[in-house]
Legacy VTK file of the C-alpha trace (Angstrom):
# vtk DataFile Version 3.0
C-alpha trace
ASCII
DATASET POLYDATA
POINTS 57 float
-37.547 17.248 -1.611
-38.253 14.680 0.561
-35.906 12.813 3.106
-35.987 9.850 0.707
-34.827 11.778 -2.194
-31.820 13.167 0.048
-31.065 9.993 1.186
-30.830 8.611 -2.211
-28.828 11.089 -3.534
-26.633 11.293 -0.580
-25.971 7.406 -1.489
-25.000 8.090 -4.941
-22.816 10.605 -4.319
-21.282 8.052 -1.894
-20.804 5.668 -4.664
-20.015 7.925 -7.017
-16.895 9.104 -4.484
-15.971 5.653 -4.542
-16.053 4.563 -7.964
-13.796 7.573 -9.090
-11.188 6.325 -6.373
-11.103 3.375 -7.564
-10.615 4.202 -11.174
-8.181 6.969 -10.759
-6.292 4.983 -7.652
-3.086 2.655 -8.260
-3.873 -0.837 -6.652
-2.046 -1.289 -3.763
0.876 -3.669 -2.965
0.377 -6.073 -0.165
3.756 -6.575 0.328
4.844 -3.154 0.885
1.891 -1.885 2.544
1.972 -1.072 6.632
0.304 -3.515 9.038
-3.206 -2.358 9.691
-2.792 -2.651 13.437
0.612 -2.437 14.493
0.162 -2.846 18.321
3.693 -3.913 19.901
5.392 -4.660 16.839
8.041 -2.462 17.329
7.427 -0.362 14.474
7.842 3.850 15.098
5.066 5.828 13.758
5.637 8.319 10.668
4.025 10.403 8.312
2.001 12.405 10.593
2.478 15.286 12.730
2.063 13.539 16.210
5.095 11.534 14.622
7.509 14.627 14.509
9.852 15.235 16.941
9.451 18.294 18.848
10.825 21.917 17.241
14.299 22.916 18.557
14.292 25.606 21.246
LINES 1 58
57 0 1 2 3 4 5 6 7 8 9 10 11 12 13 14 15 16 17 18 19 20 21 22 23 24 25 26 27 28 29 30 31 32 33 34 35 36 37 38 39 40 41 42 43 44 45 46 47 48 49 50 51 52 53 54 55 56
């Protein structure tokens, strides 16, 4: 194979990823979504681990 051929099919696969999110994914509310950048807004982070408090000891 030659790099154009993996490039190629690199791509698809790309697209291929993307096109099965799309079709199996719910659209998404804009109205209840989270701000994309949420610098100084008050909000508290959550949903992650950096957002947990710290285990009891």
């Amino acid at each position: 194979m030659k790099r154009v051929h993996v490039t190629l099919l690199v791509a698809l696969g790309a697209v291929g990823l993307i096109v099965l999110d799309q079709s199996q994914s719910a659209p998404l509310n804009p109205y209840t979504a989270p701000p994309m950048l949420a610098l100084g807004s008050g909000l508290a982070a959550s949903g992650a681990h950096c957002a947990a408090p710290p285990p009891p000891q």
